[in-house]
Structures are given as structure tokens and as C-alpha cells.
mmJSON file of the N, C-alpha and C atoms, coordinates in Angstrom:
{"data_MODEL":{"atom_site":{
"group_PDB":["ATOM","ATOM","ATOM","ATOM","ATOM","ATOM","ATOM","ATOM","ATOM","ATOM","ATOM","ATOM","ATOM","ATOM","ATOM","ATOM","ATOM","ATOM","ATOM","ATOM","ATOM","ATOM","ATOM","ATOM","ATOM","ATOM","ATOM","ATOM","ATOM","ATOM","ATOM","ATOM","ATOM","ATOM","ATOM","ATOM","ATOM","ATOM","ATOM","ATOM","ATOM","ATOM","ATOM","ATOM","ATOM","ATOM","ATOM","ATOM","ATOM","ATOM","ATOM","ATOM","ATOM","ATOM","ATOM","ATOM","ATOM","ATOM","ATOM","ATOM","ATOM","ATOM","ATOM","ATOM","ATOM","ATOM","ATOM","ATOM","ATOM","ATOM","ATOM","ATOM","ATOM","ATOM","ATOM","ATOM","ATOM","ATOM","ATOM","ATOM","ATOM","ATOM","ATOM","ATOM","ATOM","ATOM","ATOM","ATOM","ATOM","ATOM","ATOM","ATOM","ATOM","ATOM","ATOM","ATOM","ATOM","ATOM","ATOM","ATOM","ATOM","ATOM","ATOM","ATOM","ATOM","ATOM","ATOM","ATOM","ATOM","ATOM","ATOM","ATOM","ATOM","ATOM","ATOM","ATOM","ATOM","ATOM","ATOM","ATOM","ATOM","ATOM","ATOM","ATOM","ATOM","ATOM","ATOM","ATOM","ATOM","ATOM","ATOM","ATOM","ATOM","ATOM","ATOM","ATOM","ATOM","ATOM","ATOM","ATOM","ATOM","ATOM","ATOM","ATOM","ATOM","ATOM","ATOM","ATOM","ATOM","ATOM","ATOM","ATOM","ATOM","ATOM","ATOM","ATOM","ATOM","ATOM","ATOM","ATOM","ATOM","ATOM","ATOM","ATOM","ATOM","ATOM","ATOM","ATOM","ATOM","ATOM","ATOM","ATOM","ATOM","ATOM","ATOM","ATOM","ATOM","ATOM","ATOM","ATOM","ATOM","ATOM","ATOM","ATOM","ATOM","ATOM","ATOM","ATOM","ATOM","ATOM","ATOM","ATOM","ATOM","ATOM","ATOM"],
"id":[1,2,3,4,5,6,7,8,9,10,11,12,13,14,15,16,17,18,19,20,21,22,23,24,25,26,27,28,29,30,31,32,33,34,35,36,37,38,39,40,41,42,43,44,45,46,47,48,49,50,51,52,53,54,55,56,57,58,59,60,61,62,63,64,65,66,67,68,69,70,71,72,73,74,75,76,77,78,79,80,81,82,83,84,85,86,87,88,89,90,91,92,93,94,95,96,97,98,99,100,101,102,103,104,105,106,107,108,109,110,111,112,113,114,115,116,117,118,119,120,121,122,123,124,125,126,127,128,129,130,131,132,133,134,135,136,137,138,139,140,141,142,143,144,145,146,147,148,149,150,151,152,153,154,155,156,157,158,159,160,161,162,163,164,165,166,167,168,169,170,171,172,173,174,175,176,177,178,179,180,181,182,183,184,185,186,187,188,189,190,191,192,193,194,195],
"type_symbol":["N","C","C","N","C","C","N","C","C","N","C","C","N","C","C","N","C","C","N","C","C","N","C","C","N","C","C","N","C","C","N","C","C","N","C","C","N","C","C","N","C","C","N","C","C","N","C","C","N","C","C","N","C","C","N","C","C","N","C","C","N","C","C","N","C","C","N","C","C","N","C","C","N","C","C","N","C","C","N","C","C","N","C","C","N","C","C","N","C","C","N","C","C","N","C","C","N","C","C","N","C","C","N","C","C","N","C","C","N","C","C","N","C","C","N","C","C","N","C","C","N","C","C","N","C","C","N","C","C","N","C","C","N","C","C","N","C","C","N","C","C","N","C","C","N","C","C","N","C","C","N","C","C","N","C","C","N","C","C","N","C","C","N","C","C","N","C","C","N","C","C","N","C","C","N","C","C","N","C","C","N","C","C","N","C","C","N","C","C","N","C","C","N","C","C"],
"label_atom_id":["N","CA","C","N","CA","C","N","CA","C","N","CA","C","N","CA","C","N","CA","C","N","CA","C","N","CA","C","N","CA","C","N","CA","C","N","CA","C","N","CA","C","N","CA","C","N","CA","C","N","CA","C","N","CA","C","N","CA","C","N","CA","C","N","CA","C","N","CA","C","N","CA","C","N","CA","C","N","CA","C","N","CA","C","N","CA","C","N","CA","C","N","CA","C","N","CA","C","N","CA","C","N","CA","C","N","CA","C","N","CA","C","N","CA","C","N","CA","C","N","CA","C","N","CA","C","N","CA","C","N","CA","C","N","CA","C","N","CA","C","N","CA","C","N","CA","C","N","CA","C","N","CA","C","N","CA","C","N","CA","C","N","CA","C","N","CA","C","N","CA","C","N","CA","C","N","CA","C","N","CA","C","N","CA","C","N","CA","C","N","CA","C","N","CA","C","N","CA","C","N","CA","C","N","CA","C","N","CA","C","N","CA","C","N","CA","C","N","CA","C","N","CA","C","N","CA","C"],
"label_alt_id":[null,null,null,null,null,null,null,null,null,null,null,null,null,null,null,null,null,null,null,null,null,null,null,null,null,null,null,null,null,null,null,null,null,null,null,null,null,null,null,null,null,null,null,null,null,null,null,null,null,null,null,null,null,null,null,null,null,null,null,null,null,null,null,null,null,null,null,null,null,null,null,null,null,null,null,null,null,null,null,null,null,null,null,null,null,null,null,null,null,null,null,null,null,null,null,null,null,null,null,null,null,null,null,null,null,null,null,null,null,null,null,null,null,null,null,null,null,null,null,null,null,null,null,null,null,null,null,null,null,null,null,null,null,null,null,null,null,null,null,null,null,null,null,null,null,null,null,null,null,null,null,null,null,null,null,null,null,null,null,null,null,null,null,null,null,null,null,null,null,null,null,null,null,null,null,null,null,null,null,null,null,null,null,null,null,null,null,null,null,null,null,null,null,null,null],
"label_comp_id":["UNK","UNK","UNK","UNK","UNK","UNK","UNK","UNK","UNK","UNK","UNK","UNK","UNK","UNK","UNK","UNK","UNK","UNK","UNK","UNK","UNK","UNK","UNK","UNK","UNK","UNK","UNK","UNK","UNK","UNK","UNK","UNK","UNK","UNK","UNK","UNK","UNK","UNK","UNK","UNK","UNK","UNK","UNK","UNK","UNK","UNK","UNK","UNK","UNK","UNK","UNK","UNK","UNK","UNK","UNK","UNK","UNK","UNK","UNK","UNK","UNK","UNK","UNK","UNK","UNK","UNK","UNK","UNK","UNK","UNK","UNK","UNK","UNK","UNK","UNK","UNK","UNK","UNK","UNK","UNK","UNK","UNK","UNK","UNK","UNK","UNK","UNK","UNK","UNK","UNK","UNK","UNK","UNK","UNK","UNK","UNK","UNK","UNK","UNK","UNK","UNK","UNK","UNK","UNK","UNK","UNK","UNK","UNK","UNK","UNK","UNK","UNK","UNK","UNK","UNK","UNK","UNK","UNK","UNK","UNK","UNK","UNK","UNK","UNK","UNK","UNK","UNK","UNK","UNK","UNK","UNK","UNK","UNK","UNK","UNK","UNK","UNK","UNK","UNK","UNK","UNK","UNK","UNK","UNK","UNK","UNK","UNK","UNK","UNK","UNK","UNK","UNK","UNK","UNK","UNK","UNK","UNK","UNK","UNK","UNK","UNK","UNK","UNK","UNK","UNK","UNK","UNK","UNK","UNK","UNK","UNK","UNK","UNK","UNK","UNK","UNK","UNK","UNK","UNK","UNK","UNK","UNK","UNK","UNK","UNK","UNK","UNK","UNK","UNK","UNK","UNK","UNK","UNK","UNK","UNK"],
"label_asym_id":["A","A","A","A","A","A","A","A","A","A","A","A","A","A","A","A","A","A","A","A","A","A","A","A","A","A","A","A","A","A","A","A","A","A","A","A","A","A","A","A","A","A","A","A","A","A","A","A","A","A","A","A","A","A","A","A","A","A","A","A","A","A","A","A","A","A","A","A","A","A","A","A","A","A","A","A","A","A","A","A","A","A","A","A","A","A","A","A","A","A","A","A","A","A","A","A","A","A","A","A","A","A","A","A","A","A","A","A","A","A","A","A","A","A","A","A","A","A","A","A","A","A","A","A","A","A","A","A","A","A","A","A","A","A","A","A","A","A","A","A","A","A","A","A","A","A","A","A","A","A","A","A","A","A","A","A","A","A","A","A","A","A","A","A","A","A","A","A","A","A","A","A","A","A","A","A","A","A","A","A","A","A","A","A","A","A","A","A","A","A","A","A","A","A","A"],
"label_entity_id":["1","1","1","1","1","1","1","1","1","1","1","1","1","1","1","1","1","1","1","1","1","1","1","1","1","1","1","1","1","1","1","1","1","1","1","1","1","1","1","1","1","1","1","1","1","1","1","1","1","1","1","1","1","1","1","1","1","1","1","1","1","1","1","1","1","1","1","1","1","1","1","1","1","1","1","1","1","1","1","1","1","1","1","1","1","1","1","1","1","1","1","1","1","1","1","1","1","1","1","1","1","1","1","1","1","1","1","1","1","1","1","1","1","1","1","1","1","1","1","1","1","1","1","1","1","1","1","1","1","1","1","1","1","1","1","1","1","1","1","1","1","1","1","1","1","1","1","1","1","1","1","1","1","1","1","1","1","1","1","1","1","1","1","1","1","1","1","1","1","1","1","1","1","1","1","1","1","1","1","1","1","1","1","1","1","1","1","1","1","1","1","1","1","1","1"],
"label_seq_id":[1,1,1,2,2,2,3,3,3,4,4,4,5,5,5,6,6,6,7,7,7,8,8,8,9,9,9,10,10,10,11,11,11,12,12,12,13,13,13,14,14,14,15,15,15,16,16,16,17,17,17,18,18,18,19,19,19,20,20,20,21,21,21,22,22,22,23,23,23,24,24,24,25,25,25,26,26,26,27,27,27,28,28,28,29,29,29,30,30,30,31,31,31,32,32,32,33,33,33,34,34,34,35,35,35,36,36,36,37,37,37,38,38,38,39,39,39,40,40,40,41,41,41,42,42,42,43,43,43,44,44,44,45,45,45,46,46,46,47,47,47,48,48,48,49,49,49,50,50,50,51,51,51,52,52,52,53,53,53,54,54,54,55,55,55,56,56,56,57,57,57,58,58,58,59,59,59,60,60,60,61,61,61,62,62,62,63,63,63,64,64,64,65,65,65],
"pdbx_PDB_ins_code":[null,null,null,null,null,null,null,null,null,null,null,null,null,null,null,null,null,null,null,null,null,null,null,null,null,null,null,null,null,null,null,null,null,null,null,null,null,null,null,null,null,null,null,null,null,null,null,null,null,null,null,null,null,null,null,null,null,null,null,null,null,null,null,null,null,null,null,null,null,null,null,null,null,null,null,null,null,null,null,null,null,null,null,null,null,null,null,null,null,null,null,null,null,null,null,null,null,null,null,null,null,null,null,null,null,null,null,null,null,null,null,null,null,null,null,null,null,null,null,null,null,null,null,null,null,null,null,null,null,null,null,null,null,null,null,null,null,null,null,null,null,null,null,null,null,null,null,null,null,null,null,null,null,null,null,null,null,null,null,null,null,null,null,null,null,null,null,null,null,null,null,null,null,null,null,null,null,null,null,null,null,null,null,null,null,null,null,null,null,null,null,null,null,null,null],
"Cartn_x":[-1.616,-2.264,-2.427,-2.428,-2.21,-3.223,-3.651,-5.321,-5.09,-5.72,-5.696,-7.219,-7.319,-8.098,-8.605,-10.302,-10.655,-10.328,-9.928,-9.677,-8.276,-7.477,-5.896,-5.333,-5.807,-5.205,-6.062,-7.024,-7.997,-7.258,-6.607,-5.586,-4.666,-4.31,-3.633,-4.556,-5.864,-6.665,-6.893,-7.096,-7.882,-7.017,-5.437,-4.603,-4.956,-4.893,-5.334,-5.716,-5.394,-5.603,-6.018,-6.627,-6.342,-6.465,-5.665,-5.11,-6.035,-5.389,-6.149,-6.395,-5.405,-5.976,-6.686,-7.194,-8.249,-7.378,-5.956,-5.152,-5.434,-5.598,-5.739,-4.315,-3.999,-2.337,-1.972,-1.658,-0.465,0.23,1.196,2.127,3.234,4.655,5.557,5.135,4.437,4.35,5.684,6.215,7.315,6.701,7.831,7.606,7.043,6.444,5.37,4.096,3.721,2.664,1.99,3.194,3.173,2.89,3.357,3.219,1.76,1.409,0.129,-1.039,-1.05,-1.712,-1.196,-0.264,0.01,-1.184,-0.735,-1.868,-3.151,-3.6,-4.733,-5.317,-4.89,-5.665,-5.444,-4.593,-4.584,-6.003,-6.35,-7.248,-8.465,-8.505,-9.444,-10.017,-9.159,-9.063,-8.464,-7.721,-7.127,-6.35,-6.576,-5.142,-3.998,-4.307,-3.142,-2.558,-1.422,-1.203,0.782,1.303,2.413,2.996,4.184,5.196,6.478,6.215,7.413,7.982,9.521,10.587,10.951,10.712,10.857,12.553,13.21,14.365,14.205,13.045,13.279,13.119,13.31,13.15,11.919,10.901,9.127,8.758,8.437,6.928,5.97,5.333,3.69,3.504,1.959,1.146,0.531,0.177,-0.996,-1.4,-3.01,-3.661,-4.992,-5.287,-6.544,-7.082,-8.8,-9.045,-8.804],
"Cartn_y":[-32.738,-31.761,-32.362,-31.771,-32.23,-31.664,-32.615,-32.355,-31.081,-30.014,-29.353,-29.216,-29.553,-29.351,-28.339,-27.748,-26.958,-26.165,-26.797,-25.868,-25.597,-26.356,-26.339,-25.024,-23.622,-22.683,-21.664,-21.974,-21.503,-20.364,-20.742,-20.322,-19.017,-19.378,-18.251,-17.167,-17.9,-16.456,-15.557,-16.434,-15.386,-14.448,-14.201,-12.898,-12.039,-12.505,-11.358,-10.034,-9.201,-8.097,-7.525,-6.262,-5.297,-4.432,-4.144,-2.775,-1.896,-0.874,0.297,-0.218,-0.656,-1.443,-2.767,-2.86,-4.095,-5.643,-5.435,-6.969,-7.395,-8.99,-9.172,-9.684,-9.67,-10.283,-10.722,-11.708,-12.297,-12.249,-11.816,-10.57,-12.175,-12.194,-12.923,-14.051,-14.445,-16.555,-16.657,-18.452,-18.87,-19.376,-20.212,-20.872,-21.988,-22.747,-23.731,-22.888,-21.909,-21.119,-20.586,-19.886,-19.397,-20.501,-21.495,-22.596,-23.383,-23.287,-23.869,-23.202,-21.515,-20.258,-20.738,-20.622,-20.364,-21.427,-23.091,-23.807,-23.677,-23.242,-23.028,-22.32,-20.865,-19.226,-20.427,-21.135,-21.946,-22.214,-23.465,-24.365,-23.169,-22.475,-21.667,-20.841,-20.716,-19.873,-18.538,-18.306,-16.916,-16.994,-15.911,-15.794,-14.838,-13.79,-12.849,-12.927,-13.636,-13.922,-13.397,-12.99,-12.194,-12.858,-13.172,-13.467,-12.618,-11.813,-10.94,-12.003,-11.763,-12.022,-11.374,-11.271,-9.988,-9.932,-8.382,-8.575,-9.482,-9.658,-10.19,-12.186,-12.154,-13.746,-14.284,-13.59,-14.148,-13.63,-14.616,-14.309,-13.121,-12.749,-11.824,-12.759,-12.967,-13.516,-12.475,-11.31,-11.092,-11.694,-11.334,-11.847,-10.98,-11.114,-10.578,-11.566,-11.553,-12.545,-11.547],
"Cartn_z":[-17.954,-17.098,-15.712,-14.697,-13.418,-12.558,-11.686,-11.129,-9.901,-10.056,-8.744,-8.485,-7.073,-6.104,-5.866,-6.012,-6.076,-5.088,-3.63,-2.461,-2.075,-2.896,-2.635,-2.57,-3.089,-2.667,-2.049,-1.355,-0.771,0.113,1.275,2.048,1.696,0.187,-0.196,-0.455,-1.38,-2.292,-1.082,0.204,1.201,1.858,1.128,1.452,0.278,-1.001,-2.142,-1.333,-3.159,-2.691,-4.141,-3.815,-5.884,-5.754,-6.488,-6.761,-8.037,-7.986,-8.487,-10.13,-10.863,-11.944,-12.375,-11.332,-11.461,-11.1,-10.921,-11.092,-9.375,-9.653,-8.105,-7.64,-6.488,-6.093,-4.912,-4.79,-3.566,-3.462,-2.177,-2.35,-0.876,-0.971,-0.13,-0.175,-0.981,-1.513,-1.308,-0.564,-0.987,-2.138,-2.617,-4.033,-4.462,-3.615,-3.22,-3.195,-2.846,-3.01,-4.439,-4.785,-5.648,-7.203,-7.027,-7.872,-7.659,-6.767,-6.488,-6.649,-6.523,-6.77,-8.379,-9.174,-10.569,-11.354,-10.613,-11.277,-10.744,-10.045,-10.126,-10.876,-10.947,-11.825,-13.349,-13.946,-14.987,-15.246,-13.889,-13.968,-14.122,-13.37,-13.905,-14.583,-15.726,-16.993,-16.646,-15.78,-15.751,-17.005,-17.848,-19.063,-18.381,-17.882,-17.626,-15.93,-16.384,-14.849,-14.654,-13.866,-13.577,-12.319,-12.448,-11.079,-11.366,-9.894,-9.634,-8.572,-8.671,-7.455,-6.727,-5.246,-4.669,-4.244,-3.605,-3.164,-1.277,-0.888,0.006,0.055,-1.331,-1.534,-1.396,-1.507,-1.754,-3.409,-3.477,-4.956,-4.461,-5.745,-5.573,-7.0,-6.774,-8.091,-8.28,-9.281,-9.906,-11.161,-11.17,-11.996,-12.495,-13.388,-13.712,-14.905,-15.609,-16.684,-18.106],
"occupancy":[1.0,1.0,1.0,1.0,1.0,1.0,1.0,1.0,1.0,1.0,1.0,1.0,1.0,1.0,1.0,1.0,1.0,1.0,1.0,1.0,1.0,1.0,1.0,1.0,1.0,1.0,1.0,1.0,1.0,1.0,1.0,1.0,1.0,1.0,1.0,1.0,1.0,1.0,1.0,1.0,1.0,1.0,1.0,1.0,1.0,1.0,1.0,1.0,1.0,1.0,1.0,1.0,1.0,1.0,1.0,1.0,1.0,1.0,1.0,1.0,1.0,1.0,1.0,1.0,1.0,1.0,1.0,1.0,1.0,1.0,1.0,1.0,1.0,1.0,1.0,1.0,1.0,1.0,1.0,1.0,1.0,1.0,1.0,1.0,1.0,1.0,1.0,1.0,1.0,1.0,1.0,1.0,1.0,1.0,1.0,1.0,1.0,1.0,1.0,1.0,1.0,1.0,1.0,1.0,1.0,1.0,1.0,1.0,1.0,1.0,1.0,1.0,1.0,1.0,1.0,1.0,1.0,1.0,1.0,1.0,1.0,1.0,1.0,1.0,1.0,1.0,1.0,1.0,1.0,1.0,1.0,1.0,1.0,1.0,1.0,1.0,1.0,1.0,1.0,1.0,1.0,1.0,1.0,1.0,1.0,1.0,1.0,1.0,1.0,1.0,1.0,1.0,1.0,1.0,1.0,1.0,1.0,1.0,1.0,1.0,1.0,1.0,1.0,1.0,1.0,1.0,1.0,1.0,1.0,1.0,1.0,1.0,1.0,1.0,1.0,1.0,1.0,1.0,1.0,1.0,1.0,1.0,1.0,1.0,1.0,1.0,1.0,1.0,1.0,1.0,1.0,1.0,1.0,1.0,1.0],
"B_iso_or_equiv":[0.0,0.0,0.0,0.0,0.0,0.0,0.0,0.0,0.0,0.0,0.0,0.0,0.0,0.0,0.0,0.0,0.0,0.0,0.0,0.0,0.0,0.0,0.0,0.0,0.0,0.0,0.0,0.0,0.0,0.0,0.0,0.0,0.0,0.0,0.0,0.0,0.0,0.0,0.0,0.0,0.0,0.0,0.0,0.0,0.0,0.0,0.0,0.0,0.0,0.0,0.0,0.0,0.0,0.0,0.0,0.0,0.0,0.0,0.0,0.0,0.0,0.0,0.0,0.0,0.0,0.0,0.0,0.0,0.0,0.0,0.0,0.0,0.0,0.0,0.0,0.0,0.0,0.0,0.0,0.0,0.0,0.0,0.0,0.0,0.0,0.0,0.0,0.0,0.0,0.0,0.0,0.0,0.0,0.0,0.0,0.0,0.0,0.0,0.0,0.0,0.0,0.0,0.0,0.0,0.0,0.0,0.0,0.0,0.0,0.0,0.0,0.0,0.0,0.0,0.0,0.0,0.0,0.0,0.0,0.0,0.0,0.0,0.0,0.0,0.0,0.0,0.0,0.0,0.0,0.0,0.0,0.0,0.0,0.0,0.0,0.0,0.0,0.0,0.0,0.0,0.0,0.0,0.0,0.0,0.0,0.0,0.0,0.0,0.0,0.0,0.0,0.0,0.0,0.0,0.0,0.0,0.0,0.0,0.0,0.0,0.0,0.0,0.0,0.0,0.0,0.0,0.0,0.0,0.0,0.0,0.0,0.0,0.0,0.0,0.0,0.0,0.0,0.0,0.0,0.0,0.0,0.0,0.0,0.0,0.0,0.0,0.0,0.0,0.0,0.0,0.0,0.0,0.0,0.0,0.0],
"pdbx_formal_charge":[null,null,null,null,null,null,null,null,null,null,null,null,null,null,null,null,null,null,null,null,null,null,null,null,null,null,null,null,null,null,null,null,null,null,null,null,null,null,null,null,null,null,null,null,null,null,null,null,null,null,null,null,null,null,null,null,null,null,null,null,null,null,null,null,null,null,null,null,null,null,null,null,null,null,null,null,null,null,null,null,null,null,null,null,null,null,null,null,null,null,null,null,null,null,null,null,null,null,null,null,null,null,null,null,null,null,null,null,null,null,null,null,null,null,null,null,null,null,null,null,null,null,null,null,null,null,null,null,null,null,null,null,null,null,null,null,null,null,null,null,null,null,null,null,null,null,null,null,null,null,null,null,null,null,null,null,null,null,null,null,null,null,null,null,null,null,null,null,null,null,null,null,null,null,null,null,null,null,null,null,null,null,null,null,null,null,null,null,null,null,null,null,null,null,null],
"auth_seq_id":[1,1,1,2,2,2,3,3,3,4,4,4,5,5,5,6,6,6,7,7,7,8,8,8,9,9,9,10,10,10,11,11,11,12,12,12,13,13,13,14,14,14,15,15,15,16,16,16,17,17,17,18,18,18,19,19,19,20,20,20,21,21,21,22,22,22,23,23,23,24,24,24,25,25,25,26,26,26,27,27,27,28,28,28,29,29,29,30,30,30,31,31,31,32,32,32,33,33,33,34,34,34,35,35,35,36,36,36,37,37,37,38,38,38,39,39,39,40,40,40,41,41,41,42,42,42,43,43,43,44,44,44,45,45,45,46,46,46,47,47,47,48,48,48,49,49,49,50,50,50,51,51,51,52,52,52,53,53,53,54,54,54,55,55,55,56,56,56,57,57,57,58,58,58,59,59,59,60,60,60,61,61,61,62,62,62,63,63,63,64,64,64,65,65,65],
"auth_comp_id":["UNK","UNK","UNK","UNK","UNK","UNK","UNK","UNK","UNK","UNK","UNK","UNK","UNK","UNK","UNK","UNK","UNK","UNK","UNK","UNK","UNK","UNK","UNK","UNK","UNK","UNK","UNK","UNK","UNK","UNK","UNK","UNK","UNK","UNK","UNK","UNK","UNK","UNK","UNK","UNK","UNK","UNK","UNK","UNK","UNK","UNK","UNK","UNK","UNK","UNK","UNK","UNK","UNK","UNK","UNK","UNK","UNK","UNK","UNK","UNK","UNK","UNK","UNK","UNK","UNK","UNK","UNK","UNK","UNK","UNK","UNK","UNK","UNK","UNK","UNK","UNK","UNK","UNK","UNK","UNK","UNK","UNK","UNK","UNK","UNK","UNK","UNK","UNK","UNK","UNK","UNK","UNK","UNK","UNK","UNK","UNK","UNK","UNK","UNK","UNK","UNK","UNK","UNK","UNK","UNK","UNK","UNK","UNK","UNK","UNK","UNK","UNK","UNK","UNK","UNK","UNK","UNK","UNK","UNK","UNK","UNK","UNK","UNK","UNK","UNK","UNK","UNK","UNK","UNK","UNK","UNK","UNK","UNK","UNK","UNK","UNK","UNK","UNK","UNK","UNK","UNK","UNK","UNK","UNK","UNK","UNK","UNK","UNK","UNK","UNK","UNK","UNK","UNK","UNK","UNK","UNK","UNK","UNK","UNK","UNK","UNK","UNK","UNK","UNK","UNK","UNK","UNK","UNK","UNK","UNK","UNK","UNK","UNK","UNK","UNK","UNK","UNK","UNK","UNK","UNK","UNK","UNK","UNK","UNK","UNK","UNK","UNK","UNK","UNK","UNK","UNK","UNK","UNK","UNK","UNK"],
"auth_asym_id":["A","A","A","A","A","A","A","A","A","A","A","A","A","A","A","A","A","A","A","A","A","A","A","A","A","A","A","A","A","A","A","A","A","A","A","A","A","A","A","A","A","A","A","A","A","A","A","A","A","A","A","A","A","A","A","A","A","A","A","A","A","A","A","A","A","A","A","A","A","A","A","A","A","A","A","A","A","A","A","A","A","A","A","A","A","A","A","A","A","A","A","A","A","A","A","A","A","A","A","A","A","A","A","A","A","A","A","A","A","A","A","A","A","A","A","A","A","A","A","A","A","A","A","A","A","A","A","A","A","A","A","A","A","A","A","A","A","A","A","A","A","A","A","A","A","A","A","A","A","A","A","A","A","A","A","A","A","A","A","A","A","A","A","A","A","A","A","A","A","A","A","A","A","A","A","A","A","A","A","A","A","A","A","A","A","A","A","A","A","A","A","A","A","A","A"],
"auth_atom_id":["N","CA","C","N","CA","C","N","CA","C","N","CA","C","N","CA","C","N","CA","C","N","CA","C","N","CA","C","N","CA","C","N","CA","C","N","CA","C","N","CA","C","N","CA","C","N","CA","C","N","CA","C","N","CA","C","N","CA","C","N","CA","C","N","CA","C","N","CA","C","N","CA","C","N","CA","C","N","CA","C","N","CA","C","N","CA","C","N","CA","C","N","CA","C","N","CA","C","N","CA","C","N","CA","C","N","CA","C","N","CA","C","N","CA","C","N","CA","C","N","CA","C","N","CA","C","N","CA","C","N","CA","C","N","CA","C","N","CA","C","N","CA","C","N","CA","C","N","CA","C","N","CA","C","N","CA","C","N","CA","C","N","CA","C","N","CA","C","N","CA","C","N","CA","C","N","CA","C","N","CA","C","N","CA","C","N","CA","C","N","CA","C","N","CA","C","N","CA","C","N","CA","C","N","CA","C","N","CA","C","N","CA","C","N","CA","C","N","CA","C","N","CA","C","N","CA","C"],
"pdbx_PDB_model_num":[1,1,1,1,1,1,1,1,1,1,1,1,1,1,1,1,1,1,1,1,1,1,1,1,1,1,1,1,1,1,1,1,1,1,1,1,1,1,1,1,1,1,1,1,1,1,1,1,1,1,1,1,1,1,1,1,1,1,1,1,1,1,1,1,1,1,1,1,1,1,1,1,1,1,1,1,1,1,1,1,1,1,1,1,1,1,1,1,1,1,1,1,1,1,1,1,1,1,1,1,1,1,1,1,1,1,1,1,1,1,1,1,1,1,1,1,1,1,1,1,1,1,1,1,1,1,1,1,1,1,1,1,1,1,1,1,1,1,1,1,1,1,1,1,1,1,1,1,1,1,1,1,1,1,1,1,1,1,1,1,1,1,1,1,1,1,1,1,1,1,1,1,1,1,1,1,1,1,1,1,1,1,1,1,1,1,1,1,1,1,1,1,1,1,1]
}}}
């Protein structure tokens, strides 16, 4: 298991967004983002977590618990 930093994706959460079914999401992560957003929602017990590939070559993370 690999240590993440409570503030390491600070930066990203503060684009989130949610949508009408409750999922929260980051929407054009490159893939350094998206991997760093992924271990984190981990570290923090998110269970339901989703990566789309977009056609413009960015990630979206949603997530919900």
C-alpha cells in the first residue's frame, strides 16, 4: 500500500462536481491526476469509483461511497 498525502489531491477535488445522481466527478484529468484522485477516494474508503476515457484524451473520475 502506498502512502498518499492527505492534501495531494486537494487541487483536483476543488474542480469536482455532482450530478443529479448523487456521483461526485472530475471531468479532463490527465493521467497523473486521475491516478492520484484514484488513490486517494481508495485511501479514503470510497467503494464506488468509475474512470471514463474521454474522446479528447482526458480522464473524468466519478465517485460516490
Amino acid at each position: 500500500m502506498s502512502f498518499v498525502r492527505k492534501d495531494a489531491s486537494r487541487p483536483i477535488l476543488e474542480r469536482r462536481q455532482t450530478d443529479a445522481d448523487g456521483w461526485e466527478y472530475c471531468e479532463r484529468l490527465n493521467k497523473s491526476e486521475a491516478e492520484r484522485l484514484l488513490d486517494w477516494l481508495e485511501a479514503n474508503g470510497y467503494a464506488q469509483k468509475v474512470v471514463i476515457f474521454g474522446e479528447d484524451g482526458g480522464f473524468t473520475v466519478r465517485w460516490r461511497r
